[in-house]
C-alpha positions in Angstrom: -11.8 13.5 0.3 -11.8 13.4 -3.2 -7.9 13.7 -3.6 -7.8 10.8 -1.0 -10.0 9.0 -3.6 -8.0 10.2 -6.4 -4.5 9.0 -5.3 -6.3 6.0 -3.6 -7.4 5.3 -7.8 -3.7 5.9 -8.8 -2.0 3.7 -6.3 -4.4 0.8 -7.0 -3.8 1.2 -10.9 0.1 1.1 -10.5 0.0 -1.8 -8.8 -2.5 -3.0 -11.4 0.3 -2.2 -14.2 2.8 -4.0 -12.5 0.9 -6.9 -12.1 -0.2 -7.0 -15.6 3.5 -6.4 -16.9 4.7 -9.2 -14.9 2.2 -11.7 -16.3 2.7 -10.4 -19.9 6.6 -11.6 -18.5 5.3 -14.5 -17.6 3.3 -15.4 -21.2 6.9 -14.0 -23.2 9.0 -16.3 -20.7 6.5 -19.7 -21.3 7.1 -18.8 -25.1 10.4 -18.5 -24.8 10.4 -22.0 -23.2 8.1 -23.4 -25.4 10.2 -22.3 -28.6 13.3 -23.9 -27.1 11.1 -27.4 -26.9 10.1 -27.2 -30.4 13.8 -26.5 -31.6 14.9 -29.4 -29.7 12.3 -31.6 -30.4 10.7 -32.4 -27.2 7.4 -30.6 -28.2 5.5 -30.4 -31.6 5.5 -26.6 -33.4 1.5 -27.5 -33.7 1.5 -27.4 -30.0 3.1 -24.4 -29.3 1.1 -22.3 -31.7 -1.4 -23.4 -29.9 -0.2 -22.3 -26.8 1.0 -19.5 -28.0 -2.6 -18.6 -29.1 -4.2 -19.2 -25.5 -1.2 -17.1 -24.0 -1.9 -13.8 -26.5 -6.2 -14.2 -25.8 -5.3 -14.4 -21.8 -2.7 -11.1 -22.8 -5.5 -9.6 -24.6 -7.9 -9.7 -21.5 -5.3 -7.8 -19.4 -4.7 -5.1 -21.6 -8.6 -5.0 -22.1 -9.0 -4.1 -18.4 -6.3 -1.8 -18.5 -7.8 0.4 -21.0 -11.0 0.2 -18.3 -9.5 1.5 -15.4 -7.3 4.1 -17.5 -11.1 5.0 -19.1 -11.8 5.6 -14.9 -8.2 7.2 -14.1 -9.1 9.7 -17.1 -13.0 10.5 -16.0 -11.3 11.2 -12.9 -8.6 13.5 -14.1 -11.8 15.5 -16.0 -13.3 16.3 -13.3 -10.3 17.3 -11.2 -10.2 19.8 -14.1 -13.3 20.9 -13.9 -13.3 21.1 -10.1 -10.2 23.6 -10.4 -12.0 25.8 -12.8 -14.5 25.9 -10.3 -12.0 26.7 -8.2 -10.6 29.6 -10.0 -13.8 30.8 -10.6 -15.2 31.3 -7.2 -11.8 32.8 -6.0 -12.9 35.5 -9.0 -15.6 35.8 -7.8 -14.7 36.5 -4.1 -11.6 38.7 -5.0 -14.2 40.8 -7.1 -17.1 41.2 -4.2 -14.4 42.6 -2.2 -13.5 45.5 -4.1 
């Protein structure tokens, strides 16, 4: 159940990362625009740094909560460790009682 879990976790953060890298798209793409305006005129440079600031806070909260969830993906990898050291241990222990 715990593998279920697991690759339910991984599936979930995948998706996750491709939603975040096609926002952080999104932000480079507006600046893209935005730079294009300012070089012909149509918009001041004051207002694109402007814009430009909002875009790299809102980028900063996504990469924020994907350091989260990689904080859970890597608790979860522990204790997968730890789970097949059990494992190993108890297999030991059984080969040994049987001797």
């Amino acid at each position: 159940m715990k593998w279920l879990k697991y690759g339910m976790i991984q599936v979930k953060q995948r998706e996750d990362e491709i939603q975040s890298l096609k926002m952080r798209l999104r932000f480079r793409e507006a600046g893209i625009k935005r730079l294009e305006a300012v070089a012909s005129e149509k918009i001041s440079a004051e207002t694109h740094l402007l814009k430009e600031k909002e875009e790299h806070l809102k980028e900063i909260e996504v990469l924020r909560a994907q350091v989260d969830r990689n904080n859970e993906a890597t608790r979860f990898a522990m204790e997968n460790l730890q789970l097949k050291e059990e494992i190993r241990r108890h297999v030991l222990l059984i080969q040994h009682k049987s001797f």
